[in-house]
C-alpha positions in Angstrom: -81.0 -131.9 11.2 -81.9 -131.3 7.7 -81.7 -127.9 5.9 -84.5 -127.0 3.2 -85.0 -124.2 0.9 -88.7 -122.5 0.8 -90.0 -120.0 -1.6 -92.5 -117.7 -0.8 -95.1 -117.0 -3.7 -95.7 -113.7 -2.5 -92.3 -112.3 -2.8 -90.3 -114.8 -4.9 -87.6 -115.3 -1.9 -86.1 -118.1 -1.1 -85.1 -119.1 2.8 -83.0 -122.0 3.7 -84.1 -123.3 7.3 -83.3 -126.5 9.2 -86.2 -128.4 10.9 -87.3 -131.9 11.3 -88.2 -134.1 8.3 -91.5 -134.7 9.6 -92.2 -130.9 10.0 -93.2 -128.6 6.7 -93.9 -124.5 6.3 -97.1 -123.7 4.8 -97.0 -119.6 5.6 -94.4 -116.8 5.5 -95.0 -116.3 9.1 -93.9 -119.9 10.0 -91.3 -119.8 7.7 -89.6 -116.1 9.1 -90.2 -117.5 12.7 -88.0 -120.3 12.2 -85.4 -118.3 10.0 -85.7 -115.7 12.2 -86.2 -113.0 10.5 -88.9 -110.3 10.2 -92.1 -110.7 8.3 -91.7 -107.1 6.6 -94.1 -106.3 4.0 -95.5 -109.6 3.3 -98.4 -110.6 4.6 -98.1 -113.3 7.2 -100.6 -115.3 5.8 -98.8 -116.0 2.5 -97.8 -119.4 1.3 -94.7 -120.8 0.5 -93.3 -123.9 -1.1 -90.5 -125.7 -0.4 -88.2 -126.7 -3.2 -86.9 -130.1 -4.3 -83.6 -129.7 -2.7 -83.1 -133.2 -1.0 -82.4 -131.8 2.5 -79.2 -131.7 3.4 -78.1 -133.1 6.8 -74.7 -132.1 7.9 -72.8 -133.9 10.9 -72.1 -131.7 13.2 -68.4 -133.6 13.7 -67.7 -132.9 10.0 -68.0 -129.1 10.0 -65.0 -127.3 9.3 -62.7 -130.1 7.8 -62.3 -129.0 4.2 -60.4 -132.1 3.5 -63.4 -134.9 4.2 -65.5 -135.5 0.6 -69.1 -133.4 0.0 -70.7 -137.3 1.4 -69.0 -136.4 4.5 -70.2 -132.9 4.9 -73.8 -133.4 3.5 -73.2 -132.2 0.1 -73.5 -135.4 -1.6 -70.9 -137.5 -3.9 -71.2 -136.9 -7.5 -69.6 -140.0 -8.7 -72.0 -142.4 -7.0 -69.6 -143.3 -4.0 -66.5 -142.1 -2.6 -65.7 -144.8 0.0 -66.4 -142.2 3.2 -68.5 -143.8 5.8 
C-alpha cells in the first residue's frame, strides 16, 4: 500500500500515512484518524494537503533486507535502472 506525506495548514505538520491510491485526506481529523494520533489543539475541521512525494509502496517480502537496491524496497533507483525485478 502506498505511503503519503500530508501537511496540515493549520499547524505546518507533516504526517506520513499509508492508504489506498484512490483514497485522499481533506481534514486533520481524517488525517489523525488514520495516523492515529490525537487531534490536540487543532481544530478537526482543518485542511491539509498532501505533498508531491510519489507514494512509496514497499513489498512487504523486501522489508528488512538491507542488501536489495532502494527499487526493491520502494525507495526508488537513482540511476534510472538497477536490474532488480
Amino acid at each position: 500500500m502506498p505511503t503519503y506525506d500530508y501537511r496540515c495548514a493549520a499547524n505546518g505538520q507533516v504526517i506520513e500515512v499509508k492508504h489506498s491510491m484512490r483514497d485522499k485526506m481533506t481534514t486533520w481529523s481524517e488525517l489523525c484518524q488514520l495516523a492515529g494520533i490525537e487531534v490536540g489543539n487543532t481544530p478537526a475541521d482543518a485542511p491539509v494537503e498532501r505533498l508531491a512525494n510519489g507514494g512509496q509502496v514497499v513489498k512487504s517480502s523486501t522489508l528488512g533486507q538491507p542488501d536489495l537496491p532502494p527499487c526493491a524496497t520502494g525507495g526508488g533507483c537513482s540511476s534510472g535502472g538497477c536490474g532488480f525485478n
